[in-house]
Structures are given as structure tokens and as C-alpha cells.
N, C-alpha and C positions, 0 to 999 in steps of 0.2 A: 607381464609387459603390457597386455590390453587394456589391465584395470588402472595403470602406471598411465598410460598415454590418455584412458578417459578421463581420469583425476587432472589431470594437467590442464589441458584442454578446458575443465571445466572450471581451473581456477585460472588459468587467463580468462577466459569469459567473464568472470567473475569481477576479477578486476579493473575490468575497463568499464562495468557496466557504472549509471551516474542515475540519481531520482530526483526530477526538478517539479518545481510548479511553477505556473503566471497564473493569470488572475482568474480561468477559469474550471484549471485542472491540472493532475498531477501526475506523476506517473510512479507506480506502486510495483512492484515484486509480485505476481501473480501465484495462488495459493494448489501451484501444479505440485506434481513429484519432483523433490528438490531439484536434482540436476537438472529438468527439463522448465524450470518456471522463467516464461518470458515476463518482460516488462510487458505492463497493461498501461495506459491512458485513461483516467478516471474523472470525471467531473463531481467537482465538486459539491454541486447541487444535487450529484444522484446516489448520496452517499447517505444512509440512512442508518447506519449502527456503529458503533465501535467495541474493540473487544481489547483492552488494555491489560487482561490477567499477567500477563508476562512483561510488561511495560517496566517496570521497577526492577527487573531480577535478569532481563535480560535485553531490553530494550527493544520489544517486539511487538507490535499493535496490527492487528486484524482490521482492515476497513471492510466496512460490508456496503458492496451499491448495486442498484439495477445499472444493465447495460444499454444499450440502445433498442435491444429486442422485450427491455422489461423483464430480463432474464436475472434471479439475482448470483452474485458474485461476489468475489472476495480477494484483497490484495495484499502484502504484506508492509508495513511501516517498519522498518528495520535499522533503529537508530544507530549500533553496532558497525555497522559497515556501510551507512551511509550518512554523511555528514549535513545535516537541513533535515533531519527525518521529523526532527520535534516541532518544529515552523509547519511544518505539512500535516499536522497528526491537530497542534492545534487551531488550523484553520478547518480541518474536520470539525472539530467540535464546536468548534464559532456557528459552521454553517449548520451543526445538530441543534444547536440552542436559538438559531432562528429560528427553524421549524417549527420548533416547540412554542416559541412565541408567538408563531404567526398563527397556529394550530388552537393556541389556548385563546387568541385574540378574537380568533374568527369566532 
């Protein structure tokens, strides 16, 4: 009955939760212990990897960014259960492929 009422609880949670962007951040699936992973706030600009192994097979992408303590992190892009995931995954890589340009430029 406990593991009955956590499982519920965790898919109401679940279903209300929503992953948006504007112009200069996003908000990602944070890369906790499932049942426990809050939404994270991610800028855009402090996103410096991406990990798409599972993009094609299950629609799941790894962001990797520093935080605001320069700490690095990791969120989840979860196409699957949330609808805009791909819009957000490639504005990721928009902003990896400036880097690179502005990296190679300099």
C-alpha cells in the first residue's frame, strides 16, 4: 500500500510537471534519483556538452552545463513526455556550434 501511494503521488507529480524555454534558458529534468529529480533552470549559454546516445531509441538527451557556482551539471531533454523537447535540445546545439565558432574564430 506505501509503495501503491508513492507510485501515484509520483505520477501525479509527473503529470503536471511542463519544460519550457524563452530566450535565455530552459528548464530541464534534473539528472537525480528518478522519483526524486526536480526541474532545474538552465542557461543557455552555460551549456557546454551534449549527450544524444539515446536520442533516436528513446528520445532522451543529456544537457551538460555549469551552474552559477561553476559547478558542472547535468539535465535531462526528455522528448517522450514532454512535448517542445526537440526545439530546446536544438537550441542546445545552436548555442554549442557558436562556441565553436567563436573559439575557432578567436
Amino acid at each position: 500500500l506505501v509503495v501503491a501511494c508513492a507510485f501515484l503521488t509520483w505520477m501525479v507529480r509527473d503529470m503536471r510537471r511542463v519544460i519550457a524555454a524563452d530566450d535565455e534558458c530552459f528548464t530541464g529534468v534534473d539528472c537525480a534519483f528518478p522519483p526524486f529529480n526536480p526541474l532545474r533552470k538552465v542557461r543557455f549559454a552555460s551549456v557546454f556538452g551534449i549527450d544524444k546516445r539515446r536520442w533516436e531509441k528513446k528520445g532522451i538527451a543529456v544537457v551538460h552545463y555549469k551552474d552559477g557556482a561553476g559547478k558542472r551539471r547535468a539535465v535531462y531533454v526528455d522528448d517522450y513526455k514532454y512535448a517542445g523537447s526537440e526545439k530546446i535540445l536544438e537550441r542546445c546545439e545552436q548555442t554549442l556550434e557558436a562556441k565553436k565558432k567563436a573559439k575557432t574564430e578567436a
